[in-house]
Each structure stands twice: as C-alpha cells, then as structure tokens.
C-alpha positions as CSV (number, residue, x, y, z in Angstrom):
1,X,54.1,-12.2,-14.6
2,X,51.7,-9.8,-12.3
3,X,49.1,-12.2,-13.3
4,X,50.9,-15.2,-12.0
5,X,51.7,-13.2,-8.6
6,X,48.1,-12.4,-8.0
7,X,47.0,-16.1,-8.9
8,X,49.8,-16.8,-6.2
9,X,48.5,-14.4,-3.7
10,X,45.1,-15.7,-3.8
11,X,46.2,-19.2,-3.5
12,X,48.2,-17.8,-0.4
13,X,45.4,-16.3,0.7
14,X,42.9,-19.3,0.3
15,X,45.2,-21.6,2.2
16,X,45.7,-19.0,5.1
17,X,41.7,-18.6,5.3
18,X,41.3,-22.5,5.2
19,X,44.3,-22.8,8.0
20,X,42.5,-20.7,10.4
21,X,38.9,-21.5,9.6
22,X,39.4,-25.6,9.4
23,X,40.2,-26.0,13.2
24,X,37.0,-24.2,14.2
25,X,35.3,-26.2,12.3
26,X,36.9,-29.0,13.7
27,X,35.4,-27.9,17.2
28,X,32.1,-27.1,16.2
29,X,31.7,-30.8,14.3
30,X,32.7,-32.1,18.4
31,X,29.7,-29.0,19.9
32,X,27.4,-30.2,17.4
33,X,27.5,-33.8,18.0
34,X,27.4,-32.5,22.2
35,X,24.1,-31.0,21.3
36,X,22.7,-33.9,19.3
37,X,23.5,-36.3,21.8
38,X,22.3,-34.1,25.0
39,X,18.8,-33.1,22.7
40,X,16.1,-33.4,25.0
41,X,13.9,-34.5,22.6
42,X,16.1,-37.4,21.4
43,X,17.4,-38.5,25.1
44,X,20.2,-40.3,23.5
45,X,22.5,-39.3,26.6
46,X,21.4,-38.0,29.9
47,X,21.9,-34.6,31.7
48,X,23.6,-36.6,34.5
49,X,26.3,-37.8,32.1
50,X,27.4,-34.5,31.0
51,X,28.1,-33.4,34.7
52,X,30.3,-36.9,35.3
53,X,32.3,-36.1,32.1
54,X,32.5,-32.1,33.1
55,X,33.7,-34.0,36.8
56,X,36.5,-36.0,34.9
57,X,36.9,-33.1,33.0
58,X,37.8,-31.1,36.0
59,X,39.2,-33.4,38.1
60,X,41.7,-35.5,35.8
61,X,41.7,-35.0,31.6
62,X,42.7,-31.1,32.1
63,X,45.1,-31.7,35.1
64,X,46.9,-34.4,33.1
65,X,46.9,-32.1,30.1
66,X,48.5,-29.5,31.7
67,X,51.3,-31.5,33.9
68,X,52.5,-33.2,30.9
69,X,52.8,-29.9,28.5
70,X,53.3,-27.3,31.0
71,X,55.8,-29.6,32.9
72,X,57.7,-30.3,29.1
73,X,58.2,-26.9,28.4
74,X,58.8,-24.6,31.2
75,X,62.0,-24.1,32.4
76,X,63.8,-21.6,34.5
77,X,64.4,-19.1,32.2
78,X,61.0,-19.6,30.5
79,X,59.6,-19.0,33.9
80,X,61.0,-15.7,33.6
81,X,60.7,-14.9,30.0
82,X,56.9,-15.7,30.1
83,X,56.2,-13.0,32.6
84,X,53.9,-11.0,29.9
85,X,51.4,-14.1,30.3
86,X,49.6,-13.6,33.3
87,X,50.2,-9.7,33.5
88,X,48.3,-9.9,30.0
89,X,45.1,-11.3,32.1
90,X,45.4,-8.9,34.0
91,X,45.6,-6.1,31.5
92,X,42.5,-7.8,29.6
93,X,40.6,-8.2,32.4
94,X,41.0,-4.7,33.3
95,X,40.3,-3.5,29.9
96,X,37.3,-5.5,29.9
97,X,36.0,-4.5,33.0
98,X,36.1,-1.0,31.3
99,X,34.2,-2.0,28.5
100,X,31.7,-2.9,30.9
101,X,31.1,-0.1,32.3
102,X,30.4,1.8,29.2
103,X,28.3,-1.4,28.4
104,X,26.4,-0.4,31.9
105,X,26.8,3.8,30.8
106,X,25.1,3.3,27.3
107,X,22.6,0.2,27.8
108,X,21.9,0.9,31.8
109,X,20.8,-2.8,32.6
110,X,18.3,-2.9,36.2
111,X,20.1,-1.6,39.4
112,X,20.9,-4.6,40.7
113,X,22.7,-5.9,37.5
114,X,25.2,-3.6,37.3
115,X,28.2,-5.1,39.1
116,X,27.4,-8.6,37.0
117,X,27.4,-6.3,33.6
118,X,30.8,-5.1,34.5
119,X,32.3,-9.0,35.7
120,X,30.8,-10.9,32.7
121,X,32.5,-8.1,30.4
122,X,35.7,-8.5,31.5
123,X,36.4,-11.4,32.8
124,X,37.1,-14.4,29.6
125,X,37.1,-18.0,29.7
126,X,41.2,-18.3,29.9
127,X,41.5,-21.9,30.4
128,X,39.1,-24.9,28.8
129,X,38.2,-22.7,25.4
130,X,41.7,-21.6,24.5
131,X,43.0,-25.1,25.3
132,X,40.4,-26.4,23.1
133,X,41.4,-23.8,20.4
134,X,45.0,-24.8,20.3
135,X,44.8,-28.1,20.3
136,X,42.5,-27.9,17.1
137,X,45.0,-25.4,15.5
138,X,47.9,-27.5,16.4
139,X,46.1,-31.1,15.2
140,X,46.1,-29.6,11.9
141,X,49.2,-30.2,9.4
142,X,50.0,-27.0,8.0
143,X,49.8,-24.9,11.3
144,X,51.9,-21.9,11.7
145,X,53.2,-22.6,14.5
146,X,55.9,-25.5,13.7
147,X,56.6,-28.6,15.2
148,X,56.0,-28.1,19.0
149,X,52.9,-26.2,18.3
150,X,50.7,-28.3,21.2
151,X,53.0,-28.6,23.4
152,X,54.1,-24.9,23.3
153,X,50.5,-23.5,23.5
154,X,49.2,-25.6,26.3
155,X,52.0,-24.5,28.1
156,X,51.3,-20.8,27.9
157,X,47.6,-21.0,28.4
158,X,47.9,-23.4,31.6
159,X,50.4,-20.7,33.0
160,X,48.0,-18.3,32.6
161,X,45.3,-19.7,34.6
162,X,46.6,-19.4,38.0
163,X,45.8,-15.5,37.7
164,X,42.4,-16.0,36.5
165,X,41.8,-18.5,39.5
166,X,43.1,-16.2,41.8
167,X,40.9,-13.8,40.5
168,X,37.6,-15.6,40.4
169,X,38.1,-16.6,43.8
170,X,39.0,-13.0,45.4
171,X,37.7,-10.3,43.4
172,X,34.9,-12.2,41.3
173,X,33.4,-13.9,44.3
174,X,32.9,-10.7,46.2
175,X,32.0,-8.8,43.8
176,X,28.8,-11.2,42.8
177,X,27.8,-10.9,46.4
178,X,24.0,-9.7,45.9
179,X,23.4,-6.2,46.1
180,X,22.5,-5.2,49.4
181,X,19.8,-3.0,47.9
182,X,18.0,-5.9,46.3
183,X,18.8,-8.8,49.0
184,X,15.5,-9.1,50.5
185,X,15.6,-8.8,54.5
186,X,13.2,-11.1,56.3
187,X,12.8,-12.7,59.8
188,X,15.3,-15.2,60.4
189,X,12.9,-18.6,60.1
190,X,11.4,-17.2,56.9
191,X,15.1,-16.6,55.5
192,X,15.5,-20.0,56.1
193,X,13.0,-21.1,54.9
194,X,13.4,-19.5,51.6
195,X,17.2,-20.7,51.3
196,X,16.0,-24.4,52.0
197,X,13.7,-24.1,49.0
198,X,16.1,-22.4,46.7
199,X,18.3,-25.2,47.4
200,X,15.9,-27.8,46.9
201,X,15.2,-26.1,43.4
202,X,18.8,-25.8,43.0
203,X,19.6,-29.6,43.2
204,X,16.7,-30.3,41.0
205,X,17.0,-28.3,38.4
206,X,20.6,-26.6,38.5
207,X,21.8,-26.2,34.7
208,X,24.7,-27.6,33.1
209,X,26.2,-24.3,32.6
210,X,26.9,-23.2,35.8
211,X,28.5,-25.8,37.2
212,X,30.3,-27.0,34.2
213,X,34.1,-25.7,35.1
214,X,33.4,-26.0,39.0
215,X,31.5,-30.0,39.6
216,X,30.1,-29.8,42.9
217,X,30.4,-26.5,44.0
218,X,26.8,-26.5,45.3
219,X,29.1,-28.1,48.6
220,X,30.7,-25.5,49.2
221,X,28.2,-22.9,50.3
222,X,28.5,-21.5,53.7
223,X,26.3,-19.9,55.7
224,X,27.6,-16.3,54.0
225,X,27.6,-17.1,50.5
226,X,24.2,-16.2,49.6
227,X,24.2,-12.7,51.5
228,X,25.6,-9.1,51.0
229,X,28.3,-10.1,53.6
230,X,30.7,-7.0,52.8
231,X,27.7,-4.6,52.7
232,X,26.4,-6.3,56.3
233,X,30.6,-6.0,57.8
234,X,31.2,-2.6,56.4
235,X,27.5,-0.7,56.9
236,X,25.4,0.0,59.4
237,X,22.2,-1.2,58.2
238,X,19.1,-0.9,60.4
239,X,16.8,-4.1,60.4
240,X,20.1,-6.7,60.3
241,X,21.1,-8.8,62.9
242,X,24.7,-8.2,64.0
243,X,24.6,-11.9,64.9
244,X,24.7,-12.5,61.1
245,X,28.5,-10.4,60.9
246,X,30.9,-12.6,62.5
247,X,32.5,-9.4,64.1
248,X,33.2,-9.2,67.6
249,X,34.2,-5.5,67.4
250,X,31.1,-4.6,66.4
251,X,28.9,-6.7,68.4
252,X,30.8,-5.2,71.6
253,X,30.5,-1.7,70.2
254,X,26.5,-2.0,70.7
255,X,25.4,0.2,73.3
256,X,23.9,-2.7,75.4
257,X,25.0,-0.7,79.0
258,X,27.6,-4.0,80.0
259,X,30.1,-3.2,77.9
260,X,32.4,-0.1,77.2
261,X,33.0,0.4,73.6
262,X,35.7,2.5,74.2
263,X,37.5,0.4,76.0
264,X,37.3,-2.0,73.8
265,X,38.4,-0.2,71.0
266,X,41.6,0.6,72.7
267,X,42.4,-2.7,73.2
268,X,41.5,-4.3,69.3
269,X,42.9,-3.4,66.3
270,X,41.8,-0.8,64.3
271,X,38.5,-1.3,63.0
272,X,38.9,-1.2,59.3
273,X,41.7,-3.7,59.7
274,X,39.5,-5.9,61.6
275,X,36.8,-5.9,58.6
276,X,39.3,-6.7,56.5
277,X,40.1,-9.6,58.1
278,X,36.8,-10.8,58.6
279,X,36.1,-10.3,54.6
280,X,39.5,-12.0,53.9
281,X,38.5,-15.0,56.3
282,X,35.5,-15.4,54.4
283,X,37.1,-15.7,50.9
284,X,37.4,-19.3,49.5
285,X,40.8,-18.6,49.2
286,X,41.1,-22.8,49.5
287,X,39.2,-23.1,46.7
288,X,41.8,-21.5,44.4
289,X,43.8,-24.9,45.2
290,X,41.7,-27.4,42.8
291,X,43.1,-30.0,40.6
292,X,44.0,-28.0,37.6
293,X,45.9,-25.1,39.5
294,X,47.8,-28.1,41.4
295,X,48.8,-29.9,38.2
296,X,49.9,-26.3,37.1
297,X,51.9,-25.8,40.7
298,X,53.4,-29.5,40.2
299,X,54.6,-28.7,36.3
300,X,56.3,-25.4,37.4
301,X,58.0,-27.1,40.3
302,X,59.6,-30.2,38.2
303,X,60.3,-27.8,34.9
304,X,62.3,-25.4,36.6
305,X,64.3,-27.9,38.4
306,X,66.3,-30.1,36.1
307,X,66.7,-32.4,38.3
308,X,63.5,-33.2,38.5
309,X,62.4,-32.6,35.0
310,X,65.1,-35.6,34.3
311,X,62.8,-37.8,36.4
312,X,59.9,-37.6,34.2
313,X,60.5,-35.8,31.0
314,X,62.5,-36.9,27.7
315,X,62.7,-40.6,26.4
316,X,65.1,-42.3,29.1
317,X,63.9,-40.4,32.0
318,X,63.0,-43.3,34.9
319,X,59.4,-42.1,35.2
320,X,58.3,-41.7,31.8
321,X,56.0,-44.1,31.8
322,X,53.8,-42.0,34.0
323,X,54.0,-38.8,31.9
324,X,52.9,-41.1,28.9
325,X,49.9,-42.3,30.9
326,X,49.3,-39.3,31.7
327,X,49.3,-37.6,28.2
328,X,47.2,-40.4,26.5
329,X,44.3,-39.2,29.6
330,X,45.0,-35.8,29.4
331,X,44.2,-36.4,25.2
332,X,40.8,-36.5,25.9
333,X,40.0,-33.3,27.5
334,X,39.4,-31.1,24.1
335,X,36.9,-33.7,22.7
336,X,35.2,-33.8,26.1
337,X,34.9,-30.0,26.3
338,X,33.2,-29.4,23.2
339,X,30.8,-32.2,24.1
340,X,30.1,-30.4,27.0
341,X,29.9,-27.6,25.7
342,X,27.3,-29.0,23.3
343,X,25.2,-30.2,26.3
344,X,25.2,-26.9,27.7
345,X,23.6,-25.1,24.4
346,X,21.0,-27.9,24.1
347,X,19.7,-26.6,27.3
348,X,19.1,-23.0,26.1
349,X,19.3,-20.4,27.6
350,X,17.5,-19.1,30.8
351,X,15.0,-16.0,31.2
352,X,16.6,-13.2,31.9
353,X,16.0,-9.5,33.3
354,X,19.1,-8.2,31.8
355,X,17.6,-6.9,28.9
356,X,18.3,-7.9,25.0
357,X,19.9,-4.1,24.7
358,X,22.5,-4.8,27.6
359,X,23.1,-8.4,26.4
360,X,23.7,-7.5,22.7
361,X,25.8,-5.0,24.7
362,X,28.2,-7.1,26.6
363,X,28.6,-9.6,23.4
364,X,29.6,-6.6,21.3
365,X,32.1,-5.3,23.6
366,X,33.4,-8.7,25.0
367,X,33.7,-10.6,21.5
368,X,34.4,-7.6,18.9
369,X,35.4,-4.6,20.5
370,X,38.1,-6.0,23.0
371,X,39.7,-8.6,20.4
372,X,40.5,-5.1,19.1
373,X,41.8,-3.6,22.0
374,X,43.6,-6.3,22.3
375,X,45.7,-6.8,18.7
376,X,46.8,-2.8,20.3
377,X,48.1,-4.1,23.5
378,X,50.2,-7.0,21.9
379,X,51.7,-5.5,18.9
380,X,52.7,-2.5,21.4
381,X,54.1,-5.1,24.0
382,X,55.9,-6.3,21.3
383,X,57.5,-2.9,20.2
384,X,58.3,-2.4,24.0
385,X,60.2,-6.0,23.8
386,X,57.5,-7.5,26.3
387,X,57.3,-10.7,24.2
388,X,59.6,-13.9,23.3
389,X,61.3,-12.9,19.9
390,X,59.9,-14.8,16.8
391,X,57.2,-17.0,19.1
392,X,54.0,-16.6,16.9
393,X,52.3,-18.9,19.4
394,X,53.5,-16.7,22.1
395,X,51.4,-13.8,20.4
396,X,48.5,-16.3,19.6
397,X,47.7,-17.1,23.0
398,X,47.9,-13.5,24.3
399,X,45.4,-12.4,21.3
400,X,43.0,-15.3,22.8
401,X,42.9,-13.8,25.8
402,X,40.8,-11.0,24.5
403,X,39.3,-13.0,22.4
404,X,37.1,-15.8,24.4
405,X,33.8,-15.4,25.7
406,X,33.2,-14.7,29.5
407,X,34.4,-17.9,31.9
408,X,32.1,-20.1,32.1
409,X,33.1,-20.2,35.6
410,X,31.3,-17.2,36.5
411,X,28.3,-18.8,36.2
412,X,29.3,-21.6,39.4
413,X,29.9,-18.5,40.8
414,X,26.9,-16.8,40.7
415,X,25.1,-19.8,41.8
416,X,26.9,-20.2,44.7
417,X,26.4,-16.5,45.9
418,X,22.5,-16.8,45.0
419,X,23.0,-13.8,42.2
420,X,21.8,-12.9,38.5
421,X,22.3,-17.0,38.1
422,X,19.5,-17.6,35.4
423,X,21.4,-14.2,33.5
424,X,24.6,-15.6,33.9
425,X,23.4,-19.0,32.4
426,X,21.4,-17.1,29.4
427,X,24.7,-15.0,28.8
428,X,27.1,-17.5,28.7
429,X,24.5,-19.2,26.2
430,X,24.5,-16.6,23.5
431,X,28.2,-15.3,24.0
432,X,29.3,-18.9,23.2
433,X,26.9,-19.1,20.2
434,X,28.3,-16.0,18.9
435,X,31.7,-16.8,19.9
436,X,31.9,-19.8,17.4
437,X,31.5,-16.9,14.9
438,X,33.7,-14.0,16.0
439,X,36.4,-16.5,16.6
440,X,37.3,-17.7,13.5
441,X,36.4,-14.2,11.9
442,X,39.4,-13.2,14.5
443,X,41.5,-15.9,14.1
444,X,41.4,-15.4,10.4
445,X,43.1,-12.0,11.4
446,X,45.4,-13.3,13.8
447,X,47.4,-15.6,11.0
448,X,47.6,-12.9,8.6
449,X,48.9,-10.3,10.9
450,X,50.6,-12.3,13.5
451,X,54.3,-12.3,12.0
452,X,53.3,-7.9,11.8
453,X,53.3,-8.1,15.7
C-alpha cells in the first residue's frame, strides 16, 4: 500500500513538474526561432522588421488583447475586489528598489550608476512577459487554473499596468535624468553639436532592445530630456545658463540691477512650489496615455457598466462581432513577443561599465532573491484576507510580479534621457537569458505551493 502511494506521489509530482515546465518551453521554442530568424549571420529577416512587429505589437495586438479579456471579466465588484493588484506593484517595486540599494551597498557600481542600479532592481517587466507567461500556462490542457484560465489572467495583469505606466513615466523618467555630476557642461554650440551626433548615431544604430515596448520614442525628445533638468531647477550650479531652466523666478532673482528680487518674490508663489511645477510640466505625463493603457481605460469603462458590457460582450450582444475581430488580432501578441524577444538576444548585449560584480548583483537580487520576498508578501496578504478566496490565478499573477526581469521599458527610457543606455541594453540582455531559467525553476514552486497561500 505505502509503495503504491509513493508510486502515486511521484507520478503527481512528475505531472506537476511537466505542467509548469512545458509552457516555458513553449515560449523559448517561439525566442529561439526570434533569434534564428533575426541571426546576423543568416539575415533571414531584417532588424527593420522586428521594430514594425514590436510597432504592431504596441500599437494594436496587445491593445486588442487586453480590451477583449480585461473588458470580459472586470466588473464592478471585481473592480473593487482586485484592489491588491496594483498596490502589489507598488509593494514589489518598492521592495525591489531596496534590493537595489544593498545591490549598490555590497557591489558599489561607478558613481554615476547608482540611481540606474537601484531603478533596473526594482522595477519588473509587468506587462508583455507575464502576458506571454499566462497565455502559455493557460494554452496548455491540464492547467491549474480551470476553464477561464486566459481570460482571467490577462485580466489581472492588464489591470496592473496602469501603475507601472504611471510609474515609468513620473518616477522612472526623473530619476534616469543623468547625474549632474557626470553631465558634461560645455559651451552651448559644442553642446549642440555633440547632441546632433549622438542623435545621428542614435538613428543609425539604436538597438532593438530599447525601443522594443516604446516604437518611436526617439520623437519624443525635448529639448530637456537629455540634461540633469531637476539638478539645473533645484541647484545653484555655477557655469550653467539659467536660460536652460525654464524658470522665471529664478531668472528675475539674478542680481542684474533692473529688477528687484524681492519684490518679485512677494508677488510669485513660493519658490519650491514654483520648481515643482516647472518639474511637473516637464514630465511626459501624456505619454502615460498610449494605446495599451487606453484599451485598459476603455475595458474598465464598458465592464463596470452593464450596460455597456451588453453591447459587446457575451454571444447575442449587438457588437460582438468587433470583440471577436478583435480577439482573433489580439491572438497574436504572445507569438510576436517572444519573436521579438528573440531578435533582441540575437543582438547581444552592449559594453558596459557597470561592472560583471554589480550585474551578477542586480540578476541575483531581481530574479532569485525577490521571487522570495515575494511568496512572503502574498501568502501574508492572503492570511490578512487581501486576496480573492480560492483564485489560484489571482495568486499566480501577484507571484509574477516579483518574478520578471526588469521592464524592458527602461531601456526606451534611458535612451530618451541620454543615460547608462548601452548598460541598460546589456542588462536587460542577461536578466532575460537568466530569466528563462529562474522562471520555470519558480514557477515549478508556484504550482506546488500555490493552493498553501
């Protein structure tokens, strides 16, 4: 009898290891076929045609994916129920941004790299890589999760992303403004100069990587992205023109013998406030609105209201046609992600300054260390009564979140601010080449312990 229970328990066991590891398998056949076809010694597909499909990628296959599950599962009380999902982002953002700076304690990277240690520690890819991860859970037969496994998981990883957006696009972007102590101060010609070559470079040569999650974002420089633009509003820095800090406070303060500062200052609001403003006014605050987040905004709108929902959801709703049409596009954004994601590591990675101690240092903390941090946070939300009751997909995407690499995002963000982009390119190349690694060794973990917490 105890022999036929272990023989059980092993079969059990086999079958749980095969569930988890068979999906990532299922990924890595898609990123391997990427790299083949994107080798640059075979040529079989061009670099130009990995950055149209990352475009469509962006700009309608994710969208469509998202409307169509986010908008067939969210209602009003799941709107309110699935509060734990972006305050979770927040919590392993945080956590990882910790991590970080005990990456930047123990390895001390250069000077200048600290701030980007700390961001590409704790701030994960919560959007294209979980997505991708789901969908290949879900595809397969015997998943855990039951019958609505897709359409559930999409659904709580889409309605997580609006956080990380706003986040990128506030916090991030400031923070990967270059160090003031490092940004080289020249004449204002040569400055230009410089910038008009780095550009020229830029459009050349710009890597796959960086611009993967954000097509096009080489438009929307401005005149500010590439400078410490906090450091020049909120220090007085001899050798800078105040004409580069859009502040008229402090180009009136100037003792020039025509104007009377104090009088001024009376008159204008305080002078904190004021640089406040002035750093708020420069934060691409508009960029936060791109196609995904709207497709997000749209399926929130028409799931809470039932009204709406009637319109376009379920098998006799008037519209339905367009939700099918868009579900049959939005079917092709998992291939089309690993594929890109292929093209990206047949590039290889970038020299880098970092160091190899501080980047072993940020993929031990960001792909092993926090996934364990993280199975603490969820199994204590879930004693707290944080979580949906008996939703193991519910606990699956909140483990994911500690468990993806950094956002690929980061690295269209530090291009457009001019800072640490060939590091961000080379560590977002060996965090997803371990990652395909300390996932499944993770998601192994996840299935057997996931009913635990």
């Amino acid at each position: 009898m105890s022999s036929s229970l272990y023989d059980m328990s092993l079969r059990s066991g086999g079958a749980d290891l095969a569930t988890a590891i068979v999906p990532l398998l299922k990924l890595l056949c898609l990123t391997v076929i990427g790299l083949l076809l994107a080798n640059p010694t075979m040529q079989f597909i061009p670099k130009a045609t990995f950055k149209l499909l990352s475009k469509l990628v962006f700009a309608l296959f994710l969208p469509c994916l998202i409307f169509t599950e986010l908008g067939e599962s969210i209602t009003l009380e799941n709107f309110v129920d699935w509060w734990f999902i972006p305050v979770n982002v927040l919590v392993s953002t945080a956590l990882g941004c910790l991590l970080g700076f005990v990456v930047v304690v123990i390895c001390r990277p250069p000077p200048q790299l600290t701030r980007f240690t700390i961001i590409m520690t704790g701030f994960g890819n919560t959007g294209n890589l979980p997505l991708a991860v789901v969908g290949s859970v879900c595809h397969t037969k015997d998943n855990p999760f039951g019958k609505h496994c897709n359409t559930r998981g999409v659904a709580y990883v889409s309605f997580a992303q609006w956080v990380a957006v706003i986040l990128v696009y506030t916090l991030v972007y400031h923070m990967m403004e270059p160090p003031m102590e490092y940004y080289e101060i020249v004449e204002e010609g040569a400055e230009i100069e410089i910038e008009e070559q780095r550009r020229a470079l830029n459009d050349i040569s710009r890597p796959l990587l960086v611009e993967a999650e954000w097509p096009g974002m080489e438009d929307k420089e401005t005149e500010h992205s590439k400078t410490p633009f906090i450091a020049r509003v909120f220090k007085s820095i001899s050798g800078i023109s105040s004409s580069a800090i859009p502040d008229l406070e402090i180009m009136a303060e100037r003792d020039d013998g025509n104007n009377s500062p104090r009088s001024i200052r009376c008159l204008a609001e305080p002078k904190v406030v004021r640089r406040i403003r002035i750093v708020a006014e420069q934060t691409p605050l508009q960029h936060i609105l791109q196609p995904p987040t709207i497709a997000s905004l749209l399926a929130i709108i028409i799931g809470t209201v039932p009204q709406l929902k009637a319109l376009f959801f379920g098998y006799d709703a008037p519209f339905s046609f367009i939700t099918d049409s868009l579900e049959i596009l939005g079917g092709a954004m998992v291939p089309s992600v690993m594929l890109i994601l292929g093209g990206m590591l047949a590039e290889g990675p970038n020299e880098s300054r970092l160091g190899l101690r501080t980047t072993i240092g940020i993929v031990v903390a960001r792909l092993l260390v926090l996934p364990i941090l993280g199975i603490g946070i969820v199994a204590l939300s879930n004693k707290l009564n944080f979580l949906v009751e008996n939703d193991a997909m519910f606990r699956f995407v909140l483990l994911l979140q500690y468990t993806s690499p950094s956002a690929i995002l980061l690295g269209a963000i530090a291009s457009l601010r001019g800072y640490a982009v060939s590091e961000a390119s080379a560590l977002l190349f060996w965090q997803h080449v371990f990652a395909l690694f300390s996932l499944s060794f993770y998601i192994v973990i996840y299935f057997r312990i996931i009913e635990y917490i």
